[in-house]
TILO-90816 format. One line per 8 residues: number of its first residue (from 0); their letters; for each residue x, y, z of N, C-alpha, C, O. Coordinates in steps of 0.2 Angstrom, whole numbers, plus 5000, padded with zeros to 4 digits. Each point is the difference from the previous one (the first is absolute). Example, Ala and Ser with C-alpha at 12.3 -4.5 7.8 and 13.67 -1.06 7.14 Angstrom:
0> AS> 5066:4972:5039:4996:5006:5000:5004:5006:5000:5005:4999:5003; 4993:5006:4993:5004:5006:5001:4996:5005:5003:5003:5006:5001;
//
This chain:
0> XXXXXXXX> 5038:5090:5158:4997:4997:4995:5002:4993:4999:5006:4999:5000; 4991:4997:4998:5001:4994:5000:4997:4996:4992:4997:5004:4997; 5003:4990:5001:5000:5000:4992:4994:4995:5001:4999:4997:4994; 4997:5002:5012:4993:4997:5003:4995:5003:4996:4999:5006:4999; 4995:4989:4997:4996:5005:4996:4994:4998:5009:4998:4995:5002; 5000:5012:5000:4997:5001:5005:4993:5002:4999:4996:5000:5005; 5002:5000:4989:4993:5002:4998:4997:4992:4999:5003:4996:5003; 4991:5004:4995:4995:4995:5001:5002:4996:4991:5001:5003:4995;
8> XXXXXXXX> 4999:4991:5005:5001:4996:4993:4994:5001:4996:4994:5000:5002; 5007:5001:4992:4993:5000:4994:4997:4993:5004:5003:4996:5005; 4989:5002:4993:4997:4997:5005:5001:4992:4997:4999:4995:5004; 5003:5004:4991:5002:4992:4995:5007:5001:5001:5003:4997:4996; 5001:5008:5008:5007:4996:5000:5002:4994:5001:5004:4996:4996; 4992:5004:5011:5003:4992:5002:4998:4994:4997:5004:4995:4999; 4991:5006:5000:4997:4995:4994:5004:4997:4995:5002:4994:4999; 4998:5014:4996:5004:4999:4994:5007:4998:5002:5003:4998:4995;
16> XXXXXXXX> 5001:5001:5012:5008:5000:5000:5000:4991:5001:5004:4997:4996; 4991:5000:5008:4999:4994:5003:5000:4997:4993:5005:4997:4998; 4989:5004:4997:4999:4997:4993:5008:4999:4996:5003:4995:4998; 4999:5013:5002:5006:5000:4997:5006:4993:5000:5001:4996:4996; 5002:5006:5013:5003:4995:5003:4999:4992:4999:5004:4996:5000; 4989:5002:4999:4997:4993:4999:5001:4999:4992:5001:4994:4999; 4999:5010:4997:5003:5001:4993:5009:4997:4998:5004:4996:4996; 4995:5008:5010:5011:4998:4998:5002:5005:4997:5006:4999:4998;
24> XXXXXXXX> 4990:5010:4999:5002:5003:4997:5002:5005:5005:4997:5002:5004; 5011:5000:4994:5004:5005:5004:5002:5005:4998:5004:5003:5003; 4993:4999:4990:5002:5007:4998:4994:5005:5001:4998:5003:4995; 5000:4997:5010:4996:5005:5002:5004:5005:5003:5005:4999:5003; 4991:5009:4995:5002:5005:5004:5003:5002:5007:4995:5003:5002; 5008:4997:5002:5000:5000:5008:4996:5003:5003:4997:5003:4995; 5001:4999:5011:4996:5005:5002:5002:5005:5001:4996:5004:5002; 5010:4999:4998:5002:5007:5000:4999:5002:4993:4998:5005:4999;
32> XXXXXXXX> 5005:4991:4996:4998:5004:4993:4992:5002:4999:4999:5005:4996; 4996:4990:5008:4993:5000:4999:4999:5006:5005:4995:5004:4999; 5008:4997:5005:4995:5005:5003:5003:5007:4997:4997:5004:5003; 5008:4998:4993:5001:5005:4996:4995:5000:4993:5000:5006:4997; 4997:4988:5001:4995:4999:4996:4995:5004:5003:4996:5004:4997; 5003:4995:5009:4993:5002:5001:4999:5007:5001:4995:5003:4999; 5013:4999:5005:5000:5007:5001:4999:5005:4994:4996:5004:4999; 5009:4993:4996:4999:5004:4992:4994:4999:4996:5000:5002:4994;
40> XXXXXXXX> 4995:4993:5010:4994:4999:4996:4994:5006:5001:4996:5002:4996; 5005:4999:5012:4997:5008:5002:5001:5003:4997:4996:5004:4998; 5010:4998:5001:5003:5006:4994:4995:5003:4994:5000:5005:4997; 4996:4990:5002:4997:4999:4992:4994:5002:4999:4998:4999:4994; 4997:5003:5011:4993:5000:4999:4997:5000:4995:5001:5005:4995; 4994:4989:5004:4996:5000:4994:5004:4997:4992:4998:5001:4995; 5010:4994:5008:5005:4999:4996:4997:4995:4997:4996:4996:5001; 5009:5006:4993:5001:4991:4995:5005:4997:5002:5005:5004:5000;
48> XXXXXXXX> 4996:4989:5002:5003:4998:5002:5002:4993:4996:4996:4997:4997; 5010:5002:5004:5003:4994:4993:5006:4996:5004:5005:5002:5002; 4992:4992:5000:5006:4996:5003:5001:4994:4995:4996:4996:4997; 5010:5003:5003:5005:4996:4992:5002:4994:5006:5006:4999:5001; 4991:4997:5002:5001:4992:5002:4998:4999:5007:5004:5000:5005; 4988:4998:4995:4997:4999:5006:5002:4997:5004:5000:5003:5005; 5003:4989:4993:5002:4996:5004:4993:4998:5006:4995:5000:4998; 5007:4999:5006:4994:4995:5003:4996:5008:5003:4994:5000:5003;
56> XXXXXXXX> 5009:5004:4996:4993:5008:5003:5003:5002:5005:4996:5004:5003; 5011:4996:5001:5002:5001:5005:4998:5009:5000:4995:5004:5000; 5013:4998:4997:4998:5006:4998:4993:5006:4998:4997:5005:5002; 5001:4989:4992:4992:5003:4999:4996:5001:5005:4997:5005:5000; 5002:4992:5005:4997:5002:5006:5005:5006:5004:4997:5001:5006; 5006:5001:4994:5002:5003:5002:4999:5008:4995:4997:5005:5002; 5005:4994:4993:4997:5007:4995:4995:5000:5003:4999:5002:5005; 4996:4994:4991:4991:5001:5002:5001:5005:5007:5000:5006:4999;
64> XXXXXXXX> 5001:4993:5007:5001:5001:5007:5002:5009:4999:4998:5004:5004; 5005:4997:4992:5001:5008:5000:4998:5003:4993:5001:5005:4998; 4995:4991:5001:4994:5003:4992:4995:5004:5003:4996:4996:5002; 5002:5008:4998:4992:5002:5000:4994:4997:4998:5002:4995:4998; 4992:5006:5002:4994:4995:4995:4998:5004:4994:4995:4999:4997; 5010:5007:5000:4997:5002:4995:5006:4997:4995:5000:5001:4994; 5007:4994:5010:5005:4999:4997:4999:4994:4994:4994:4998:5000; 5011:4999:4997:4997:4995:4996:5008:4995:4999:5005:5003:5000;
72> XXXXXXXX> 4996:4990:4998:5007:4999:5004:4999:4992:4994:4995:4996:5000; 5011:5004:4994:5000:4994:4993:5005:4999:5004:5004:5004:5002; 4995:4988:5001:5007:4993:5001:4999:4998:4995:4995:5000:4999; 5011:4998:4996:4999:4994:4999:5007:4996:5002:5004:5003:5003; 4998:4991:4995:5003:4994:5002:4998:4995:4993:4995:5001:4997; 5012:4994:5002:4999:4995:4994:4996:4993:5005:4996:4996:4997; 5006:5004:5010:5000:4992:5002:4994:5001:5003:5001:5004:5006; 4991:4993:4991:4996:4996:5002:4997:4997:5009:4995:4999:5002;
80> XXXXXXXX> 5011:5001:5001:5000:4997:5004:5001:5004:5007:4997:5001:5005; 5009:5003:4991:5000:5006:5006:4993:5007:5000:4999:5005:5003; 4997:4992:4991:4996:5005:5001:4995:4999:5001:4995:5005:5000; 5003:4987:5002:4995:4999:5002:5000:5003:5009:4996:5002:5003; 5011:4997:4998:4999:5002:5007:4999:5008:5002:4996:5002:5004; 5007:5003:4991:4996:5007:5000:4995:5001:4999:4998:5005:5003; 4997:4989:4994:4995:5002:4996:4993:4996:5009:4995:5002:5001; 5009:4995:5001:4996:4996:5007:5002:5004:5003:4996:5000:5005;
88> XXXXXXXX> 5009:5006:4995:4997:5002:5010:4999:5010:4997:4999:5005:5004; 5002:4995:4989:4999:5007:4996:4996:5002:4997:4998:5006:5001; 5000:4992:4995:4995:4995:4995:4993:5004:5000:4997:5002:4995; 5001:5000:5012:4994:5005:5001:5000:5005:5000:4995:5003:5000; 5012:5003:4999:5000:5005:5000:4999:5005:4993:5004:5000:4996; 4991:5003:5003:4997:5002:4994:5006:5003:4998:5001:4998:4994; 5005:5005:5008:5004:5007:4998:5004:4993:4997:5003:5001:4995; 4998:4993:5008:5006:4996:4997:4999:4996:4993:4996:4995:5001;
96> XXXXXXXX> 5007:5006:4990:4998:4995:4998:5007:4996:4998:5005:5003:4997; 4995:4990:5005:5006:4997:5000:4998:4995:4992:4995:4999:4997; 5012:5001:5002:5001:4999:4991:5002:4996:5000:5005:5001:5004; 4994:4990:4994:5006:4996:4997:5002:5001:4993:4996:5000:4995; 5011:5002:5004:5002:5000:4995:5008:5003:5000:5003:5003:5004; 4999:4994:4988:5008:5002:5001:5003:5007:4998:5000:5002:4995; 5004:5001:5011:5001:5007:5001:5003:5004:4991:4999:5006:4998; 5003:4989:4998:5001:5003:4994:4994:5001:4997:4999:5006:4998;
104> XXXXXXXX> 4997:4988:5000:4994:5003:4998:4997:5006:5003:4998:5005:4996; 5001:4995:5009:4995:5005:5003:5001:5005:5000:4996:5004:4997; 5010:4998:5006:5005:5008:4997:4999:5001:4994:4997:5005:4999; 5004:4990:4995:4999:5002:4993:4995:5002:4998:4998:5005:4997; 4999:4992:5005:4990:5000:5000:4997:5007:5004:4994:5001:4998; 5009:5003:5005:4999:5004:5005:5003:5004:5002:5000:5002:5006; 5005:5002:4988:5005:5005:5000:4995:5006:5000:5002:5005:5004; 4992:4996:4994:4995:5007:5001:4999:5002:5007:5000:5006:5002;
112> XXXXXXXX> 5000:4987:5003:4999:5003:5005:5003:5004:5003:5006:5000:4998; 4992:5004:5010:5003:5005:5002:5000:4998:5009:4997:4995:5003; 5006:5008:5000:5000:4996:5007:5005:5004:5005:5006:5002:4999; 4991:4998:5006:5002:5006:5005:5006:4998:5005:5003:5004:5004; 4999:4988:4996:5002:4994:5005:5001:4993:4995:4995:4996:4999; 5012:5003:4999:5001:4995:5000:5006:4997:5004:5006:5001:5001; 4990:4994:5002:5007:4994:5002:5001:4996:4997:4996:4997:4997; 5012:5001:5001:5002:4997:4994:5004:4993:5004:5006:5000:5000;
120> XXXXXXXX> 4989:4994:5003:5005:4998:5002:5002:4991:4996:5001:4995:5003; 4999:5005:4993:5001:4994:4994:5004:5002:4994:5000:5006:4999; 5002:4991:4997:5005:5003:4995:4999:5003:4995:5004:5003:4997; 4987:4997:5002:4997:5006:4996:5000:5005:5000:4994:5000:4997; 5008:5007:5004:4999:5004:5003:5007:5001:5006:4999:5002:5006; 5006:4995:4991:5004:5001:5005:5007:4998:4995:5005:5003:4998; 4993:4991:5002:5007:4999:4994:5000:4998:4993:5004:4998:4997; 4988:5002:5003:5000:4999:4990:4993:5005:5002:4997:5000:5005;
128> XXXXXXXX> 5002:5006:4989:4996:5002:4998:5000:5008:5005:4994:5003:5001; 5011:4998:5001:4999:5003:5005:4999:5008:4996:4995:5003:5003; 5008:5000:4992:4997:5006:5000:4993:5000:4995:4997:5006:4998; 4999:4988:5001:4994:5000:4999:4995:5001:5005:4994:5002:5000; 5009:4996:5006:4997:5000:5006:5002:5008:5004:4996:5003:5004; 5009:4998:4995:5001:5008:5003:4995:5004:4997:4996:5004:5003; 5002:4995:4988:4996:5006:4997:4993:4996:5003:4996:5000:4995; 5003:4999:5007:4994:4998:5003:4999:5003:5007:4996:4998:5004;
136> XXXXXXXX> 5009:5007:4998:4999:5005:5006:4997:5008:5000:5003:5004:4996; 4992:4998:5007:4997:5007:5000:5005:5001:5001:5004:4996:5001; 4996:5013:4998:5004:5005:5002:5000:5000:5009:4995:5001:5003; 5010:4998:5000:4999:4999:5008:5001:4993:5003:5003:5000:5006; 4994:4994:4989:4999:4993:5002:5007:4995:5006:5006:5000:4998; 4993:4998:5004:5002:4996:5004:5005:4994:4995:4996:4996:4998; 5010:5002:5001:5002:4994:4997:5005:4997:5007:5005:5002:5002; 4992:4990:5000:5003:4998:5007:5003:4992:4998:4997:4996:4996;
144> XXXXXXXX> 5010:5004:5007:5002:4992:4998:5004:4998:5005:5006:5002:5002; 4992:4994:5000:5006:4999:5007:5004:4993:4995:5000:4998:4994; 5004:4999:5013:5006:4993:4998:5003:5004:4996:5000:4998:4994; 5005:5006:5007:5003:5005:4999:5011:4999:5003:5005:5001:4997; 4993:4997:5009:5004:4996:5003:5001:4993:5000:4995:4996:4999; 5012:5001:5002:5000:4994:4997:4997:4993:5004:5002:4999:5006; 4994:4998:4992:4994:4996:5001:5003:4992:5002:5004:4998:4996; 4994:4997:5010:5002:4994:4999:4999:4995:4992:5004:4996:4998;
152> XXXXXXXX> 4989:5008:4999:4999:4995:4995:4999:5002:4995:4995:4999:4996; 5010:5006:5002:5002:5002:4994:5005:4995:4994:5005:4997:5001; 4991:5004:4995:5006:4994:4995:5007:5004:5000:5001:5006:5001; 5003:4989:4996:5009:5004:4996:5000:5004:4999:4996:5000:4996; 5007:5007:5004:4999:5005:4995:4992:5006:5000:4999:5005:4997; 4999:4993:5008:4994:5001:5003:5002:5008:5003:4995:5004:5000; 5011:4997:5002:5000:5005:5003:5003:5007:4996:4999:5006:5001; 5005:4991:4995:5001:5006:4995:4993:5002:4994:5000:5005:4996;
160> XXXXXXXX> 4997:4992:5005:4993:5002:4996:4997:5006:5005:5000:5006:4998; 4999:4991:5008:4999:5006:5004:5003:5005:5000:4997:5006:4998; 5008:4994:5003:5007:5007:4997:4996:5003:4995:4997:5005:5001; 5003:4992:4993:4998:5003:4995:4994:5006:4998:5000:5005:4996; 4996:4990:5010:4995:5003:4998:5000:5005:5002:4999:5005:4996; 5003:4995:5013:4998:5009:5003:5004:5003:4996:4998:5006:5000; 5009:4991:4995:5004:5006:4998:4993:5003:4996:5000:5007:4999; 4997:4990:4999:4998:5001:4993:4993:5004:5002:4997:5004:4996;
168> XXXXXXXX> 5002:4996:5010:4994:5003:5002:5004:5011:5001:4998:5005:4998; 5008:4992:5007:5004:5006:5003:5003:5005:4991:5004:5004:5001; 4994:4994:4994:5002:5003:4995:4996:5004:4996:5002:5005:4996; 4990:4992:5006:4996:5003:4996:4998:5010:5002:5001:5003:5005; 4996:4997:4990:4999:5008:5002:4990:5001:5003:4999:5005:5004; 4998:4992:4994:4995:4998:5001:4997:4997:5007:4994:4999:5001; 5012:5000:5004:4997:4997:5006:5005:5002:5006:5006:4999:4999; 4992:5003:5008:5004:5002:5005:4998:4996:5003:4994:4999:5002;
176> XXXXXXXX> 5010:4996:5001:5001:4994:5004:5006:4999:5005:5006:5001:4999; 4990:4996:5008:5004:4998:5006:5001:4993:5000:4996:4996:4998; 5013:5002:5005:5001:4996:5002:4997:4997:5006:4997:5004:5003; 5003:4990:4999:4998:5000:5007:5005:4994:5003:4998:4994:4999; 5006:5007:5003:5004:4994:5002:4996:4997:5007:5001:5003:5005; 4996:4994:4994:4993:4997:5006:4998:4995:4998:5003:4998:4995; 4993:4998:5008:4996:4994:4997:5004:4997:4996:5006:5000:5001; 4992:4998:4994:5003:4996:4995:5001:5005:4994:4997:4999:4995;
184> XXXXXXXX> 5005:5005:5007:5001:5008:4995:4995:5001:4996:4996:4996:4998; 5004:5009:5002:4992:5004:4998:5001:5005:4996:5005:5003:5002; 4993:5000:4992:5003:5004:4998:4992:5006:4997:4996:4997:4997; 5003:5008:5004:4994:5003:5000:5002:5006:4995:5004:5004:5002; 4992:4996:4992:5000:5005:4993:4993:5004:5000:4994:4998:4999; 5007:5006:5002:4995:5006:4995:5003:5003:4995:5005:5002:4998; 4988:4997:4999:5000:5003:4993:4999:5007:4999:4995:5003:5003; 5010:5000:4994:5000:5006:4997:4996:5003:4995:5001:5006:4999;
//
């Protein structure tokens, strides 16, 4: 076994990776944590799905890619710029509605909601507001965050936040979650 993703890329990876890199924006997902997106996205048939920071759509194309056509998939992202690039090579997918807006508001705005699959990968849903976004999981749901391990372009202090959190995830009673020492650490929660 080898850590090669050997399968066919969603059909805008490349697309979206080239836009990315032309950007200068380097906190995108890698491809190995993306092709665990995709694999956990088959999991879900007919899922809701909730990703907390598009970023330029790397990832997003990758969800999309293991969603079904009965599945239905909210990005949103604060920065305007990266999401005009999701919105150019993603943009047509009826199942995808991508969101400009800032993760506190939205959360706030959208505690009723329910969702079968969320990726939490921006600070909303990860390091501020995080058990309003946990109770926004079905019974069963999927909660995924990678950059878990320590990161080139994390600020000072950047890494004991992470400590914090898994500690803080590994304590809950409500969620049985794997470590994943891989990729850029990955950490995968179902909800109970």
């Amino acid at each position: 076994m080898t850590a090669e993703i050997n399968q066919p890329l969603p059909e805008m990876y490349i697309k979206i990776d080239e836009a990315t890199k032309a950007l200068g924006f380097t906190m995108a997902s890698d491809i190995l944590t993306c092709s665990l997106l995709r694999t956990l996205a088959a999991s879900k048939p007919a899922g809701k799905f909730l990703e907390l920071g598009t970023g330029t759509g790397l990832s997003t194309a990758w969800i999309l890619d293991g969603m079904d056509d009965e599945s239905s998939l909210i990005s949103l992202d604060n920065d305007d710029k990266l999401l005009e690039v999701a919105n150019k090579f993603l943009g047509n997918d009826s199942r995808l509605n991508l969101v400009s807006a800032d993760g506190d508001h939205w959360v706030n705005s959208n505690k009723q909601q329910k969702f079968d699959y969320i990726f939490a990968d921006t600070w909303h849903g990860k390091y501020l507001l995080l058990d309003e976004v946990l109770a926004m999981l079905n019974k069963g749901a999927l909660y995924i965050i990678d950059d878990m391990l320590p990161q080139p372009n994390w600020p000072e202090g950047h890494h004991e936040k992470a400590i914090n959190l898994v500690n803080d995830l590994e304590t809950r009673d409500d969620l049985l979650l794997t470590k994943q020492v891989w990729s850029t650490g990955i950490v995968v929660c179902v909800k109970k």
